[in-house]
Z-matrix of the N, CA and C atoms (Angstrom, degrees):
N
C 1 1.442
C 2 1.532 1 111.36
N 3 1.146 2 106.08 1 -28.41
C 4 2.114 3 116.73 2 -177.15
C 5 1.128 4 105.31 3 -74.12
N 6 1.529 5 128.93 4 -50.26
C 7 1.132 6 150.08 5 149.89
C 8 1.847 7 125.47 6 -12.13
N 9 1.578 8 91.40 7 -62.48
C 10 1.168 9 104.63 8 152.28
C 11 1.607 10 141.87 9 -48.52
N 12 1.243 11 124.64 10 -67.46
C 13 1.328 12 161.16 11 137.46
C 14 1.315 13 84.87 12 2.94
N 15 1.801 14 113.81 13 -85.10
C 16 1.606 15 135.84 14 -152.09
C 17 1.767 16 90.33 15 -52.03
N 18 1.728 17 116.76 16 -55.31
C 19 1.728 18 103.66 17 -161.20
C 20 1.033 19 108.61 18 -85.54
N 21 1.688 20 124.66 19 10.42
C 22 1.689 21 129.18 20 176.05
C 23 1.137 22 100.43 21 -81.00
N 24 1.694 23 116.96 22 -56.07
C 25 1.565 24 125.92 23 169.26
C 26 1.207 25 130.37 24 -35.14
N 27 1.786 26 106.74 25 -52.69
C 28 1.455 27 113.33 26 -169.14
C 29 1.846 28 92.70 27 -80.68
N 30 1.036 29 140.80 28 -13.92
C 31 1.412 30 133.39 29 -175.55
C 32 1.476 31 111.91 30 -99.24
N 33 1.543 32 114.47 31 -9.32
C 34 1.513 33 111.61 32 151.67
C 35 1.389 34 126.34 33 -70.07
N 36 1.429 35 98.95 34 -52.29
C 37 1.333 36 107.18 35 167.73
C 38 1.353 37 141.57 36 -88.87
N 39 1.315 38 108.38 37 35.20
C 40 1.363 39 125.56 38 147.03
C 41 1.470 40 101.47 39 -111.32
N 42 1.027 41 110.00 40 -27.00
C 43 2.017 42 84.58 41 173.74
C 44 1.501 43 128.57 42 -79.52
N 45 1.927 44 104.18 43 -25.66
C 46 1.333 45 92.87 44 163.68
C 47 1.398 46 116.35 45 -62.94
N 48 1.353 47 133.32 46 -2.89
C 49 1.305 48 136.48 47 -150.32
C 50 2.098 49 90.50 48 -87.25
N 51 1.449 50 84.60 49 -45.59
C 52 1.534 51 83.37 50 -167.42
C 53 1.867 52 115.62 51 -74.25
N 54 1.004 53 108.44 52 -11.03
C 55 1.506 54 107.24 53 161.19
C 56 1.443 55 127.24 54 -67.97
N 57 1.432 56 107.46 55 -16.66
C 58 1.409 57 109.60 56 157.93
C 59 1.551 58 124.55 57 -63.89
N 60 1.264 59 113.62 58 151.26
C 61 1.736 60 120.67 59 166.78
C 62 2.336 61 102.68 60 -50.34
N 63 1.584 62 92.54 61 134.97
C 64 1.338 63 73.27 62 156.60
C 65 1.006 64 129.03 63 -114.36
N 66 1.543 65 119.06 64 166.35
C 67 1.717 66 139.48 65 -161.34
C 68 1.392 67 106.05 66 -88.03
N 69 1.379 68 118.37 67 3.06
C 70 1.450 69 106.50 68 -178.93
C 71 1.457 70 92.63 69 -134.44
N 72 1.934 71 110.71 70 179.11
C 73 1.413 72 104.14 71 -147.69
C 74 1.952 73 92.00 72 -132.74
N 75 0.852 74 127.59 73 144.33
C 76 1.378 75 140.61 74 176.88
C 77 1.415 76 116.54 75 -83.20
N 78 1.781 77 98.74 76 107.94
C 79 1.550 78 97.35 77 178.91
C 80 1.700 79 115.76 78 -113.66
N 81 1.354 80 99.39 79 139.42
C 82 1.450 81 140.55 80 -5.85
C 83 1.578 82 103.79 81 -90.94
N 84 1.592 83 99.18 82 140.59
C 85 1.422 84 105.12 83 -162.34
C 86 1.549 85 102.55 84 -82.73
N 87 1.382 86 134.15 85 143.52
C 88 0.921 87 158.45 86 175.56
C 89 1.862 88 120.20 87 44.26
N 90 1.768 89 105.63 88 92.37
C 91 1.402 90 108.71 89 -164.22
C 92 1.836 91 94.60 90 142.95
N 93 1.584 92 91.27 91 169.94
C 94 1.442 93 90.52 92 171.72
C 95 1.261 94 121.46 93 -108.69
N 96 1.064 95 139.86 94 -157.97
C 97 1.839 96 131.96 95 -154.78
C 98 1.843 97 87.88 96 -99.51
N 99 1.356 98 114.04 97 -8.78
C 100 1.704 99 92.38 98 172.38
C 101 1.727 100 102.73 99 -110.34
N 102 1.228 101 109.57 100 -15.89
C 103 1.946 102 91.18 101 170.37
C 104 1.444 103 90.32 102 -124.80
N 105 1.049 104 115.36 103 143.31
C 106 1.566 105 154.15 104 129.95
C 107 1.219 106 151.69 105 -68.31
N 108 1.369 107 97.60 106 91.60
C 109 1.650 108 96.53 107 -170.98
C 110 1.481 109 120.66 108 -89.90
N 111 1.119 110 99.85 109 -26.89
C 112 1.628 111 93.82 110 -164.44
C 113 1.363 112 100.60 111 -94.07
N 114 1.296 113 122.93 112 166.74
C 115 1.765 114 145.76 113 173.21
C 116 1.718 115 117.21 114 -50.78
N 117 1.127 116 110.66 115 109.21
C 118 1.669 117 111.14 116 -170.03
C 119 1.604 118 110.24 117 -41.30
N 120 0.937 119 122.78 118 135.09
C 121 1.831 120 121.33 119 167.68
C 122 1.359 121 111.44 120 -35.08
N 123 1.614 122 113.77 121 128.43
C 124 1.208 123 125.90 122 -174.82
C 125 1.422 124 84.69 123 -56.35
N 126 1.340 125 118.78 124 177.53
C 127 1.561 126 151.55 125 162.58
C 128 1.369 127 101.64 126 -135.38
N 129 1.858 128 104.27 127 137.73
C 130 1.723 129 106.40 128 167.22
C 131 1.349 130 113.14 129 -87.45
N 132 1.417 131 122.30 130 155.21
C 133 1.766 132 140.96 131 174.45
C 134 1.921 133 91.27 132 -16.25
N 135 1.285 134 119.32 133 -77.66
C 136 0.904 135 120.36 134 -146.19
C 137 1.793 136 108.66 135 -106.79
N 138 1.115 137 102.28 136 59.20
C 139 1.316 138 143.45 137 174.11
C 140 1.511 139 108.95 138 -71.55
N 141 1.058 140 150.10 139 116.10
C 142 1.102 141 150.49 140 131.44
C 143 1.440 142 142.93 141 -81.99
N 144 1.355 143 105.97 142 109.31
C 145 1.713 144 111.07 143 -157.08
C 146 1.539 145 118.54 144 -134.01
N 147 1.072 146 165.10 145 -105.70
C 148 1.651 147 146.19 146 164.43
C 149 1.291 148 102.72 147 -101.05
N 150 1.494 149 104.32 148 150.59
C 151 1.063 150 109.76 149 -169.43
C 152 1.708 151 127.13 150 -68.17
N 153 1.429 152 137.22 151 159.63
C 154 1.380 153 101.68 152 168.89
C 155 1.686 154 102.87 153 -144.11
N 156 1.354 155 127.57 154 -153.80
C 157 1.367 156 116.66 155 -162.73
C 158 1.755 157 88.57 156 -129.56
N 159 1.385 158 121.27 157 160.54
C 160 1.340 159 113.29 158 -167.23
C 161 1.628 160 107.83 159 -113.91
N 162 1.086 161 153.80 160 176.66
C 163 1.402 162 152.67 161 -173.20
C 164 2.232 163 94.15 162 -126.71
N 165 1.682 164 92.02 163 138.80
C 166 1.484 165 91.50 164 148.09
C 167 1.678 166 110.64 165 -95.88
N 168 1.051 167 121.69 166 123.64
C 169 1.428 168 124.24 167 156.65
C 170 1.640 169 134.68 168 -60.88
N 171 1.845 170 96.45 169 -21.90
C 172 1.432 171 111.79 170 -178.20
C 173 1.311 172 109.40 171 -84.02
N 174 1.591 173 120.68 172 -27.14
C 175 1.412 174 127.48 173 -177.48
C 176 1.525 175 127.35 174 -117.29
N 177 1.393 176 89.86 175 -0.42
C 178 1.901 177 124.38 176 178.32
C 179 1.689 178 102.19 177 34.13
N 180 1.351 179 103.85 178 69.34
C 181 1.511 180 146.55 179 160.61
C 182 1.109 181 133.24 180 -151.23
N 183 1.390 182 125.32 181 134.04
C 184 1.358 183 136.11 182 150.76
C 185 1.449 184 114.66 183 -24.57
N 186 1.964 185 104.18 184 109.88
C 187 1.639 186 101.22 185 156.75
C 188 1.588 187 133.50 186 -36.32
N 189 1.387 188 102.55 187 -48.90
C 190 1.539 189 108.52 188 171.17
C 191 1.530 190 127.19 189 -49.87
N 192 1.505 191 99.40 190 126.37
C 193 1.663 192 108.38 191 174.34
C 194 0.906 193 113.22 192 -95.25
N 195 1.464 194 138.91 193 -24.32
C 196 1.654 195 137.00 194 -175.84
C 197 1.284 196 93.91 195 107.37
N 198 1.106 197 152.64 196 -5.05
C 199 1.529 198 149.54 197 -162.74
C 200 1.316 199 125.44 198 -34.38
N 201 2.031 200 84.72 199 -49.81
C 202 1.436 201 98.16 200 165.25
C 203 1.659 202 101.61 201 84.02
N 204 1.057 203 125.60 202 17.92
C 205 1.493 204 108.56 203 166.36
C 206 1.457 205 119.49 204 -107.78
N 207 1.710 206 112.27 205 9.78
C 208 1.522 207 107.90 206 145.40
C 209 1.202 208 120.22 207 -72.90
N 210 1.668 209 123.25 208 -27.89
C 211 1.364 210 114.02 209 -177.85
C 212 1.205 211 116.33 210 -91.95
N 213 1.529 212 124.22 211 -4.22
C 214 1.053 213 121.48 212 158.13
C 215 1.602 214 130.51 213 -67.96
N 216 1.188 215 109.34 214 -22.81
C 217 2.061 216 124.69 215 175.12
C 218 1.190 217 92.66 216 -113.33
N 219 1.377 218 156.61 217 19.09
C 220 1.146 219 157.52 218 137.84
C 221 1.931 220 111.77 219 -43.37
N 222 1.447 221 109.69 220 101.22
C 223 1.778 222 101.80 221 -155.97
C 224 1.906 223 87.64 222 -82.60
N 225 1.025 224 135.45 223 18.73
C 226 1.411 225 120.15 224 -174.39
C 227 1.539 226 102.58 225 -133.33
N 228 1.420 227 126.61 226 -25.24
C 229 1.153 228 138.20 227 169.69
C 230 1.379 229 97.13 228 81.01
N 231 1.007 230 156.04 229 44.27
C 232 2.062 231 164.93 230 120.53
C 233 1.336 232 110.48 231 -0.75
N 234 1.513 233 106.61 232 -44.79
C 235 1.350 234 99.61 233 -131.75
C 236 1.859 235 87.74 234 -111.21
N 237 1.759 236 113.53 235 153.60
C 238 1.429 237 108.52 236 169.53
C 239 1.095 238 114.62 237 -145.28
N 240 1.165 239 132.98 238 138.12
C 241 1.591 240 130.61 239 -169.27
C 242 1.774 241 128.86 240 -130.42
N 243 1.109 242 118.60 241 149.94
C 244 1.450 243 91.93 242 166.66
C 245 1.708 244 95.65 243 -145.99
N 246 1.422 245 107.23 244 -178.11
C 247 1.705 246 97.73 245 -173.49
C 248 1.370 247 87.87 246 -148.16
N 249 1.965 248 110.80 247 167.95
C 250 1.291 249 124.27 248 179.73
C 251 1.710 250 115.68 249 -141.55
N 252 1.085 251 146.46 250 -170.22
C 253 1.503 252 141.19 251 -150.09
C 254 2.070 253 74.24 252 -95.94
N 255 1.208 254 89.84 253 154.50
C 256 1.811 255 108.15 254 172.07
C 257 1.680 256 95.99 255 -88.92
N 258 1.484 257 121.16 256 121.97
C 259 1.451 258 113.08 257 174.39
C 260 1.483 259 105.08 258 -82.20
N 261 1.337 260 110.71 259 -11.84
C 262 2.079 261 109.81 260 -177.05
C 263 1.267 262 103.07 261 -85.29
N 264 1.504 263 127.12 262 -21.75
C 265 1.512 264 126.63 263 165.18
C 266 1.519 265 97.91 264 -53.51
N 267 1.268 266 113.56 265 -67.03
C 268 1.524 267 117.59 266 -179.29
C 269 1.178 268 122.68 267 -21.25
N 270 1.495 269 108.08 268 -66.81
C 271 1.718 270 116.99 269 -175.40
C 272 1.671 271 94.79 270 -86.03
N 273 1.219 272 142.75 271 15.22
C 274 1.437 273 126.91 272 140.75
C 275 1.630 274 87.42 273 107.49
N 276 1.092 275 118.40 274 17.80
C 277 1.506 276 112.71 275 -159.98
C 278 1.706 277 107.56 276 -107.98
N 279 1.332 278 113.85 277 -3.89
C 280 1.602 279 114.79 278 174.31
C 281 1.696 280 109.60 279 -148.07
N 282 0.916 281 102.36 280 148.07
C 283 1.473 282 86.24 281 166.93
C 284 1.477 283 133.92 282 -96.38
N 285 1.393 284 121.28 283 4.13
C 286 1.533 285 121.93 284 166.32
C 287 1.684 286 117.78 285 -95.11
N 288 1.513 287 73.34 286 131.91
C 289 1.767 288 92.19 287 -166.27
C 290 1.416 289 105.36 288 -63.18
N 291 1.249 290 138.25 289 -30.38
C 292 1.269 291 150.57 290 -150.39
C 293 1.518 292 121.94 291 -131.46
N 294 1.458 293 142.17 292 103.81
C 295 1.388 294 126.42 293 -159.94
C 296 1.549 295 91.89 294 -125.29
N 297 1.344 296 104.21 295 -175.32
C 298 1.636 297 115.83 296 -169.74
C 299 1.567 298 110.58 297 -92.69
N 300 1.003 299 139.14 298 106.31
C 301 1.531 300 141.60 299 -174.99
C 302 1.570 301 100.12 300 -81.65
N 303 1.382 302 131.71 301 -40.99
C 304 1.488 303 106.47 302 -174.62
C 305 1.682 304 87.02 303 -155.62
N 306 1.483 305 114.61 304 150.27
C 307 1.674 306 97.65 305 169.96
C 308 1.547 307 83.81 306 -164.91
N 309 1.593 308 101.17 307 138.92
C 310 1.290 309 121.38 308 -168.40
C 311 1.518 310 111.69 309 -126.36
N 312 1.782 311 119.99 310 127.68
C 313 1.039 312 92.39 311 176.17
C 314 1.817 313 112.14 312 -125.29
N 315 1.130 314 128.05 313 142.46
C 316 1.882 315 116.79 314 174.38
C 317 1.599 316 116.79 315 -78.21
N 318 1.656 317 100.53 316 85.11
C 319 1.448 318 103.56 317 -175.40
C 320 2.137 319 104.64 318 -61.22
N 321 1.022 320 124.82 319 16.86
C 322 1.504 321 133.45 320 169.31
C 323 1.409 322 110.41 321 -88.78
N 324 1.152 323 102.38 322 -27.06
C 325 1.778 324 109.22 323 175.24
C 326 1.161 325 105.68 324 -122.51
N 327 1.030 326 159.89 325 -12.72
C 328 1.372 327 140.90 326 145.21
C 329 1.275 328 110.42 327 -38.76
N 330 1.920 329 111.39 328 144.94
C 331 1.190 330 124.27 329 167.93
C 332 1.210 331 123.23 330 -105.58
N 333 1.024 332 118.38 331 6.01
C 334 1.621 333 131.72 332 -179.66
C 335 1.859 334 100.39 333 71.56
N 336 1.122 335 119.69 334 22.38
C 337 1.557 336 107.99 335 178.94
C 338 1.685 337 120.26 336 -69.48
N 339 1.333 338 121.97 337 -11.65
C 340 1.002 339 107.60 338 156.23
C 341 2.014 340 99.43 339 93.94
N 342 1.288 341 115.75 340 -16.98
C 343 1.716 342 127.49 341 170.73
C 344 1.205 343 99.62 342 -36.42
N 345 1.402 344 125.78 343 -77.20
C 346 1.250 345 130.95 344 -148.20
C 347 1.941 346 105.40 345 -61.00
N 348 1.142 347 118.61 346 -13.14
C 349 1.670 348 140.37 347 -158.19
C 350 1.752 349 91.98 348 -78.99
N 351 1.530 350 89.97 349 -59.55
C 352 1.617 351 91.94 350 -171.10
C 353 1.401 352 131.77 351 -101.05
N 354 1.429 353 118.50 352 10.40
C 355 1.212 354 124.97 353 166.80
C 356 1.968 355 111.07 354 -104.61
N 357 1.133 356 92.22 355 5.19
C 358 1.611 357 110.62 356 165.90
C 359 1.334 358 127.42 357 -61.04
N 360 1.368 359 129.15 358 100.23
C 361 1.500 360 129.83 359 -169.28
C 362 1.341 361 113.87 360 -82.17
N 363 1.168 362 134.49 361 -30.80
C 364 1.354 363 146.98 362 -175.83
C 365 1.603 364 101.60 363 -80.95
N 366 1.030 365 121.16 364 -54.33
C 367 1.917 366 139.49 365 -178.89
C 368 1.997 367 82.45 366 102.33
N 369 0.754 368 158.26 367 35.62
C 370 1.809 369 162.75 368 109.41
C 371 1.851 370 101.38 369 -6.81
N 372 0.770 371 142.87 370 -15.49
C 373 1.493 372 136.41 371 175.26
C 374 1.994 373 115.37 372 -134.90
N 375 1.010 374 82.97 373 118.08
C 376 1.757 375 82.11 374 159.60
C 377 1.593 376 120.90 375 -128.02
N 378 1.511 377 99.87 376 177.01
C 379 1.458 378 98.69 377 168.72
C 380 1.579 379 95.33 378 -88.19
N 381 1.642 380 112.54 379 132.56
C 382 1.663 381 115.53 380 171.24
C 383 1.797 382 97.91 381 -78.26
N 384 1.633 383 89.83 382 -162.46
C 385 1.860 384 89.66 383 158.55
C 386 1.706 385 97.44 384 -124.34
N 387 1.325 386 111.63 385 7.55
C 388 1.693 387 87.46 386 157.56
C 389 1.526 388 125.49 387 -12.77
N 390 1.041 389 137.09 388 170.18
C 391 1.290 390 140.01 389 147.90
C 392 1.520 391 103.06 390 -171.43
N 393 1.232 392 122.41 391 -32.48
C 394 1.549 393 112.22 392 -169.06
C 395 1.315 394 103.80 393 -121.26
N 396 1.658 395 95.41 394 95.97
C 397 1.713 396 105.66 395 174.90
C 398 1.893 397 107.95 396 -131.81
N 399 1.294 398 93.59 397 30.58
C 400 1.917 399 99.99 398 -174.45
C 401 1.323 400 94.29 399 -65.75
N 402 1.208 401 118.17 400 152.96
C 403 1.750 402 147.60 401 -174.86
C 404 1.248 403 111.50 402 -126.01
N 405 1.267 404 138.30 403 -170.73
C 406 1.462 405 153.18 404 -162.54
C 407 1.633 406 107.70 405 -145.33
N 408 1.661 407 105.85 406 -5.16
C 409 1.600 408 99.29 407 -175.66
C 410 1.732 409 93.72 408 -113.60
N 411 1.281 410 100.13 409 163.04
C 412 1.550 411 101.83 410 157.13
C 413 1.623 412 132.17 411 -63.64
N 414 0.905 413 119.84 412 -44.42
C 415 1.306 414 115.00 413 178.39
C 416 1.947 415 99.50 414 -109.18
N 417 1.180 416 136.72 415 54.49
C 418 1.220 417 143.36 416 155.18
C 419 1.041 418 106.94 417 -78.48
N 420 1.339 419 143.11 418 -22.36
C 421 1.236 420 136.31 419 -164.18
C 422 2.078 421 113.35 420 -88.73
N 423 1.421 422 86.84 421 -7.40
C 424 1.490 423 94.19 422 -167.11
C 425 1.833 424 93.41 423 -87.31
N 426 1.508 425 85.45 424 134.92
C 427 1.809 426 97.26 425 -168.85
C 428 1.505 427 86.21 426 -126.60
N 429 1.548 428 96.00 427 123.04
C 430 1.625 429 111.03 428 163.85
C 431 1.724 430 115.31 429 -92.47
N 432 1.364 431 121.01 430 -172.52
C 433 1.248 432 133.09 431 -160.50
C 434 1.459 433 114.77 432 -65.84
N 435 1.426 434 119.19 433 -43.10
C 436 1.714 435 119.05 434 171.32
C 437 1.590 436 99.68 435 -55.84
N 438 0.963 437 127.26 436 -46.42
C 439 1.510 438 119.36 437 -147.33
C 440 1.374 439 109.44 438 -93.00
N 441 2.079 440 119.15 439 -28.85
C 442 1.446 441 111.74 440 147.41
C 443 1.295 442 120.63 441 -38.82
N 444 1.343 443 121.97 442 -69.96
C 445 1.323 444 139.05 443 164.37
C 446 1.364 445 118.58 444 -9.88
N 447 1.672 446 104.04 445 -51.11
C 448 1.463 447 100.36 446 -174.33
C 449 1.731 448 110.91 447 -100.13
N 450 1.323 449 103.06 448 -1.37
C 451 1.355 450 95.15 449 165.00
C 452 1.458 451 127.59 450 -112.40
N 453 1.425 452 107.25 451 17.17
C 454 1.470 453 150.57 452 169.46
C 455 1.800 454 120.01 453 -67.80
N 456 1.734 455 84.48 454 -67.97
C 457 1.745 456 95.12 455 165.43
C 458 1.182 457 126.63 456 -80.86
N 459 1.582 458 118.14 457 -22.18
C 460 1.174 459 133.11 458 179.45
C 461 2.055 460 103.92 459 -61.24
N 462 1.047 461 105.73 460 -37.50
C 463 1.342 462 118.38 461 -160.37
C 464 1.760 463 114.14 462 -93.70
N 465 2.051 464 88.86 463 -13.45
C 466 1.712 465 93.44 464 177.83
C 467 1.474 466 111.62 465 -105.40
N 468 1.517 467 104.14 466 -18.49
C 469 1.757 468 124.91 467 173.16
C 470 1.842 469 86.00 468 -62.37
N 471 1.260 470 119.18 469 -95.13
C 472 1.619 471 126.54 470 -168.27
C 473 1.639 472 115.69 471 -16.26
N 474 1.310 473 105.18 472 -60.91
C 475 1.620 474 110.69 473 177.70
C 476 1.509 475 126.16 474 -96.05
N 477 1.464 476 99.91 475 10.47
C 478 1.357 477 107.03 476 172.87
C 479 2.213 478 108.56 477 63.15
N 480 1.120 479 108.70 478 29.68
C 481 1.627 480 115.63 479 176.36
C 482 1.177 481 109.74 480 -44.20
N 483 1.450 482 124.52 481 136.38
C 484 1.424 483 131.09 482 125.44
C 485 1.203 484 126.01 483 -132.25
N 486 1.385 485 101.36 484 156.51
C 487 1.922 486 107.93 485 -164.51
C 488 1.504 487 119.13 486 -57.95
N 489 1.268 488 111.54 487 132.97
C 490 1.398 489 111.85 488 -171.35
C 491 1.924 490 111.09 489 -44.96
N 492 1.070 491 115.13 490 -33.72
C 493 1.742 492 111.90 491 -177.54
C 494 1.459 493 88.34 492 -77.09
N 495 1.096 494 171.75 493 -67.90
C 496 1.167 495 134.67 494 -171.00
C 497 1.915 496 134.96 495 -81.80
N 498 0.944 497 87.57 496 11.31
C 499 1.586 498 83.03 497 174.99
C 500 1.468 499 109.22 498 -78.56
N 501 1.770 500 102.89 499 141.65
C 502 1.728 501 94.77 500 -175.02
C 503 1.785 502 113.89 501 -63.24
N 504 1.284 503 92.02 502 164.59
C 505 1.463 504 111.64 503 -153.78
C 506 1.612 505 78.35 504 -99.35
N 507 1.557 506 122.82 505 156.16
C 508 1.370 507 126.23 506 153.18
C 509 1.515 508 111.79 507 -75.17
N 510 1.646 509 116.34 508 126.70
C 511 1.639 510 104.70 509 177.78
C 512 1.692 511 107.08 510 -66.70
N 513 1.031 512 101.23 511 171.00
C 514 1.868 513 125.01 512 -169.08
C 515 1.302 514 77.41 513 -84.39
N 516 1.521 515 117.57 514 135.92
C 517 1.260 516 134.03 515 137.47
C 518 1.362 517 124.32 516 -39.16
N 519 1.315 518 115.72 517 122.87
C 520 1.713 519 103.50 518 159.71
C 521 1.217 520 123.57 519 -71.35
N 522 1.973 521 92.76 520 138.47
C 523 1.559 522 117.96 521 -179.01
C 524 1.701 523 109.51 522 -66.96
N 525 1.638 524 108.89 523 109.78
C 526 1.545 525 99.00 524 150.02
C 527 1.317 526 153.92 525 33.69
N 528 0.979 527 132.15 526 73.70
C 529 1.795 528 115.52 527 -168.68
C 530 1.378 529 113.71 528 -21.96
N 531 1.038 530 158.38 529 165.49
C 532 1.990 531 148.47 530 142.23
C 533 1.357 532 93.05 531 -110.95
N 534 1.295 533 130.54 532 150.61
C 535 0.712 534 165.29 533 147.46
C 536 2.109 535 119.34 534 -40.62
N 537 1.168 536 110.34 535 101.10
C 538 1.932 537 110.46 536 -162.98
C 539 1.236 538 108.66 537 -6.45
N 540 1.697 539 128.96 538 -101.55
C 541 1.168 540 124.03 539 -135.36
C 542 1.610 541 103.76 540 -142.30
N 543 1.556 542 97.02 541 44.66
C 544 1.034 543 104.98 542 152.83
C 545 1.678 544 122.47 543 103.63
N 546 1.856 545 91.80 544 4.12
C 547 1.856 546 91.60 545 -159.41
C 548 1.509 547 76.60 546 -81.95
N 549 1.742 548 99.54 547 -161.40
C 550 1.019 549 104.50 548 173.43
C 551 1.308 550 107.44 549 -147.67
N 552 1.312 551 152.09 550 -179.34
C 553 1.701 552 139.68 551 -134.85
C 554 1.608 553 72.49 552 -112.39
N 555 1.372 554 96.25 553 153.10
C 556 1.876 555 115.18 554 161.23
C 557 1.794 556 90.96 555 61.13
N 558 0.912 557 122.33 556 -10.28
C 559 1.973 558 93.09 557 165.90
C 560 1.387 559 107.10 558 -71.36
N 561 1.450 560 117.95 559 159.25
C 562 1.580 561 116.40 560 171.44
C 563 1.541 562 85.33 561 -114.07
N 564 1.258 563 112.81 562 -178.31
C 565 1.454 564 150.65 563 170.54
C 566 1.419 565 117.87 564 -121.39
N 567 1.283 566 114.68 565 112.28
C 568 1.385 567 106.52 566 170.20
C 569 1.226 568 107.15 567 -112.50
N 570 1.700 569 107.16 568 147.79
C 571 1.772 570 116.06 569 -166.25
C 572 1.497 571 84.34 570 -128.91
């Protein structure tokens, strides 16, 4: 009979539960999975979502050199690259000798870990907030170099990015007066 009582209780109170608004969101909310009406799910600042490649605007080139030491700590191996001589090095117009000629990555095997982000010397890769790039083919998921690119700037236009080596630095506080040559206040000297 207690028994009773307890799953009468717990089955009231889940139904007042459902007269509330709900806290979670219906995907895709309003429409069917081929039209879309409503506004993609916000993403927060620090969102992490596929990876992408970044643009200089000052030298109107790709950060990326091909270096290849994201795909080298890359734990799934996704990613493939190759690189060629910089012709704006040539005409004096950049300073990396070496730029990225083609770089491919298998967003199907990527884990979103974010490796390739921080062993990055150039800052050439970030996490975007992509997230919804599923396809209908098998290998759709493989994103070559225009389309990093464009989901690169797309992702530095939105949040307003710049590469960690140039953002201003806070200056060093100034050190303290010291005191001349070393005494120090309230010692005496005896001669």
């Amino acid at each position: 009979m207690i028994n009773s009582i307890k799953g009468l209780l717990l089955t009231l109170v889940s139904t007042m539960n459902g007269l509330r608004s709900p806290v979670t969101r219906q995907y895709p909310e309003k429409g069917t999975l081929w039209k879309r009406e409503e506004a993609p799910t916000p993403v927060q600042d620090r969102f992490m979502g596929f990876p992408a490649l970044t643009w200089d605007g000052e030298v109107d080139e790709p950060f990326c050199t091909s270096c290849m030491v994201c795909i080298r700590h890359c734990p799934t191996q996704c990613m493939t690259s190759t690189m060629k001589d910089n012709p704006l090095q040539q005409e004096g117009k950049s300073t990396r000798r070496k730029i990225v000629d083609s770089f491919e990555i298998n967003l199907n095997r990527c884990i979103l870990c974010g490796i390739c982000v921080e062993v990055c010397n150039f800052d050439a890769i970030v996490m975007s907030h992509e997230h919804e790039m599923s396809t209908f083919q098998r290998n759709g998921d493989r994103v070559n170099l225009p389309v990093l690119l464009e989901i690169g700037t797309k992702f530095q236009r939105e949040t307003g990015w710049i590469p960690p080596t140039k953002r201003a630095k806070p200056e060093p506080e100034a050190a303290p007066a010291v005191a001349g040559d070393g005494d120090t206040e309230g010692s005496e000297s005896s001669s």
